[in-house]
Each structure stands twice: as structure tokens, then as C-alpha cells.
C-alpha positions in Angstrom: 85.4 87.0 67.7 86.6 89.6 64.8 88.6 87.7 62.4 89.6 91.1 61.2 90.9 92.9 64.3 94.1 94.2 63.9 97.1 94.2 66.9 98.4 97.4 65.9 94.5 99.0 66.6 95.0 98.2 70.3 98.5 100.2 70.9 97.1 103.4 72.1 97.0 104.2 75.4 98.6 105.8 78.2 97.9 103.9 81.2 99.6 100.8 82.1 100.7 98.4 79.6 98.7 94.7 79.0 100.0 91.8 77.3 97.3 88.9 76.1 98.3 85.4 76.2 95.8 83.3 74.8 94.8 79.3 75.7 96.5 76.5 73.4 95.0 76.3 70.0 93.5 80.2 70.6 95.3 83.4 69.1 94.9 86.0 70.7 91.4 87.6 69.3 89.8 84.6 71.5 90.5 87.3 73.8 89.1 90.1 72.2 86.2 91.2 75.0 89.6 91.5 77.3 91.2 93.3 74.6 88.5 95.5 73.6 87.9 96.9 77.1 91.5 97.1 78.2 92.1 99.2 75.4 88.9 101.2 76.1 89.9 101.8 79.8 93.2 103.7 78.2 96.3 100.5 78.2 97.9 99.7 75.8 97.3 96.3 74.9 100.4 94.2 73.2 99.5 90.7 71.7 102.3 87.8 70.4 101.7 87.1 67.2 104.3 84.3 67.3 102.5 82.0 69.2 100.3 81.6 66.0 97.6 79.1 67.9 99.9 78.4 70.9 101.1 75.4 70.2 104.2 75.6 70.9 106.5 74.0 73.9 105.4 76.1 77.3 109.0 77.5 78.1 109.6 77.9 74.1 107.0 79.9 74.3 107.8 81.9 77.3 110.9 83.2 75.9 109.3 84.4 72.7 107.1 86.4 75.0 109.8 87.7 77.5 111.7 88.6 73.9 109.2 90.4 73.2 108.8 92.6 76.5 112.6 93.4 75.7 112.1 94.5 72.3 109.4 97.0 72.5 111.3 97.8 76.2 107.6 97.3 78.1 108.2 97.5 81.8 105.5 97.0 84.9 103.1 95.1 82.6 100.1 93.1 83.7 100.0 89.5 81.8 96.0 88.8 81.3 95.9 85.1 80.0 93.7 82.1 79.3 94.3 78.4 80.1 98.0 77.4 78.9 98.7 81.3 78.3 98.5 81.7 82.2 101.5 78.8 82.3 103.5 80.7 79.8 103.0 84.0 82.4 104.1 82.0 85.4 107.5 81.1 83.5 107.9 84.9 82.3 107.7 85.8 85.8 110.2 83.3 87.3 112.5 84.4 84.6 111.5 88.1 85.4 112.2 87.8 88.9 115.3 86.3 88.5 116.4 89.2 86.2 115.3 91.5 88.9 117.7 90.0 91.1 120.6 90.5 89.2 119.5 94.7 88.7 117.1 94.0 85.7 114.3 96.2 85.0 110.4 95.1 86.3 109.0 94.2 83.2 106.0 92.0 84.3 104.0 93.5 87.5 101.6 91.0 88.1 99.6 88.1 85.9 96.0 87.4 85.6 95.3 83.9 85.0 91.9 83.1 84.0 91.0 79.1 84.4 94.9 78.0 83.7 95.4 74.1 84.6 98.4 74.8 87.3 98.2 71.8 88.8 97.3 70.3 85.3 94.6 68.3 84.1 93.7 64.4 84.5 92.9 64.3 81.1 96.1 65.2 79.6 97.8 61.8 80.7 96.0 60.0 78.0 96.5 62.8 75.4 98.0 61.7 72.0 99.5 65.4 70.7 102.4 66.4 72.5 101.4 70.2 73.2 98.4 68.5 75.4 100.8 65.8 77.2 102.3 69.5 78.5 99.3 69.7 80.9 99.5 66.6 82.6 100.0 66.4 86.4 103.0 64.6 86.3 104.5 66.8 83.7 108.4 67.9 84.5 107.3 71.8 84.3 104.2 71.7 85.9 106.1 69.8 89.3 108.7 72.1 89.2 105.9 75.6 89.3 104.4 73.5 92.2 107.8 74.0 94.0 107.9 77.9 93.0 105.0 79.1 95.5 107.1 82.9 96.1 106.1 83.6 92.7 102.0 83.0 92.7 102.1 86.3 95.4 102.4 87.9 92.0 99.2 86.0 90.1 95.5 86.3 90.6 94.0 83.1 89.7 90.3 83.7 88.3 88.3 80.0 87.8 84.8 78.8 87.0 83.4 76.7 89.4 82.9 73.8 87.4 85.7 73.7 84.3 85.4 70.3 82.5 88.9 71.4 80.4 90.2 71.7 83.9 88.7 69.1 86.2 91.3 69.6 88.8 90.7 73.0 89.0 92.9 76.2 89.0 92.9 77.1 92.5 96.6 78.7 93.3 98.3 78.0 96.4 99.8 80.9 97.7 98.2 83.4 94.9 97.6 86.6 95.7 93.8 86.2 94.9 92.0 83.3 94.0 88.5 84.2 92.4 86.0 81.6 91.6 83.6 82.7 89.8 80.3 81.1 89.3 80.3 79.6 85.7 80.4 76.2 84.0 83.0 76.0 81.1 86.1 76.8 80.1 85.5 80.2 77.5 82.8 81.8 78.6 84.6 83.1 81.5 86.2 85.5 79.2 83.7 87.0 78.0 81.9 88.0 81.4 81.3 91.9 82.5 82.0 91.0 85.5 85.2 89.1 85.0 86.0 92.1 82.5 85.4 94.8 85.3 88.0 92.4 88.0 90.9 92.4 85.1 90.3 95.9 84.1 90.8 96.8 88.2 93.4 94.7 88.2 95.3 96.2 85.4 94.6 99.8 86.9 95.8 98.8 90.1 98.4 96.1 90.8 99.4 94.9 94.0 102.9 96.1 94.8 105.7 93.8 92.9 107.6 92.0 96.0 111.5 91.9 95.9 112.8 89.8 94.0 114.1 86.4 96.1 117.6 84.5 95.4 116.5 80.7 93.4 
């Protein structure tokens, strides 16, 4: 990871716009390899400084990014996140798609989550920090996204096999691809040419964004 890299370096482009949401306690060079080729491949590729190291409250956090998407006026993006940032993505695009059913613009095509805890993780219940306690199973927000299945037609869920951050896994009900991929661990996913070549397809090429559906 660069400590040095820059957000404003990444910019240029005139394909379809990215926006990285990195994993609790990450900023968003953990994501760099994404970044890096993204960027290469010719999107521009928008980062959140705001989240700092992602510590924030999930939905908090969700409205600093959907802020964000209004500001700079970015419309048909693909979300590409890690772990909790693939949380914060599923809450933009509920709110997305309930701005779309009142006339609002597309702004988020489709999200790439790569090993997020949807269903949480076991391991949270006994979690001292609050930001963690966020990622248990019985968590408030985490029941209610298990109740909001229209939305995962819009996410691509990419897993390892075996994530020990994740025991429960990250397999998506309803998603419009679920990819296991055949790692152990949590990062090294996302560093991966193969995992690199899936997003970059991904980001060339969305699936079609369904209409929107009254909630």
C-alpha cells in the first residue's frame, strides 16, 4: 500500500465512474490494486475521504457517501467495496432506489462487494467497540437488509472460501452473482489478478439497473 497516493491522481477517466469503499479500520489505499487498475482500464475512480478508517456508524456513513455522489453529480456508478464498505453500498442503494422511485437520477448502477459480512459475523456478539457490535447477526440493520432481497439483484457478492473475519460467510441470497473464489483470508482477496480482471469486467459492463420498486 502507497501511503503517498493521492485521490485526486485517480480522477481521470472517461469510462464509467467507480467509487471505493473500504473495510472498517481501512482507508481507502487498502484498496489500491482495485484503484490502480480501475483507473488504468480508463474510470474514473472517486474515494471518501470522510470515512477516515471507517469507523463510523453503517448508515452515518452511507449518507456521507450518497452526499457525496450528489455533490460531484456522479450518476450510473459501480460501488467496488471491502468487508463493512459493501454494507455501507447496500444502504446507498436502498436509498438510491428509493430516490429513483420518486423521479431521481441513477446514481449507483450496481455494487461489488468483496467478502462483506451480510449476514454478519458470530464473532461480533462478543465485541467490546461499538463499530464491531455493527456486524453482529442480531444487529437491528443487518435484520432489516435480510428483509430487502429486491435490492441484492443489483450486487455481486465476491467471497473467499474460507474467511475467518467472516465465518458465516458472504454468500447473498438473491445476488445477482455470487463468486467464491478460492482463497483463505480476509485481504488477500483484494489483491488478486483474477479478482482484479472480475471487478474491472464488472465495472465495464453492469448488468442492467432494474426499476425501481415501491418500499
Amino acid at each position: 500500500m502507497r501511503s503517498g497516493a493521492k485521490p485526486a491522481t485517480y480522477l481521470a477517466g472517461t469510462k464509467r465512474p467507480v467509487v471505493i469503499l473500504p473495510g472498517i479500520y481501512e482507508d481507502w489505499r487498502f484498496m489500491l490494486p482495485l484503484v490502480e487498475r480501475l483507473s488504468a482500464s480508463g474510470h474514473p475512480v472517486h474515494v471518501v475521504p470522510e470515512l477516515r478508517h471507517n469507523r463510523d456508524v453503517i448508515t452515518d456513513s452511507a449518507v456521507l457517501v450518497a452526499g457525496m455522489l450528489e455533490q460531484r453529480d456522479l450518476r450510473d456508478v459501480v460501488i467496488v467495496a471491502h468487508s463493512k464498505g459493501g454494507l455501507i453500498g447496500k444502504q446507498v442503494l436502498i436509498d438510491d432506489a428509493a430516490a429513483q422511485a420518486t423521479g431521481g437520477p441513477v446514481r449507483v448502477a450496481h455494487l461489488v462487494a468483496i467478502n462483506t459480512p451480510f449476514a454478519g459475523s458470530a464473532y461480533a456478539r462478543y465485541a467490546i467497540r461499538r463499530e464491531l457490535r455493527e456486524f453482529s447477526p442480531t444487529d437491528a440493520l443487518l435484520k432489516r437488509f435480510a428483509t430487502i432481497l429486491d435490492i441484492n439483484e443489483r450486487i455481486t457478492s465476491i467471497f473467499s472460501t474460507v474467511d475467518p473475519v467472516v465465518p458465516d460467510g458472504s454468500l447473498l441470497p438473491g445476488a445477482y452473482r455470487n463468486i467464491r473464489m478460492p482463497f483463505l483470508g480476509h485481504f488477500r482477496i483484494l489483491a488478486d489478478v483474477r479478482v482484479l480482471a472480475i471487478v474491472d469486467a464488472i465495472a465495464e459492463a453492469p448488468p442492467a439497473v432494474p426499476s425501481p420498486r415501491a418500499r
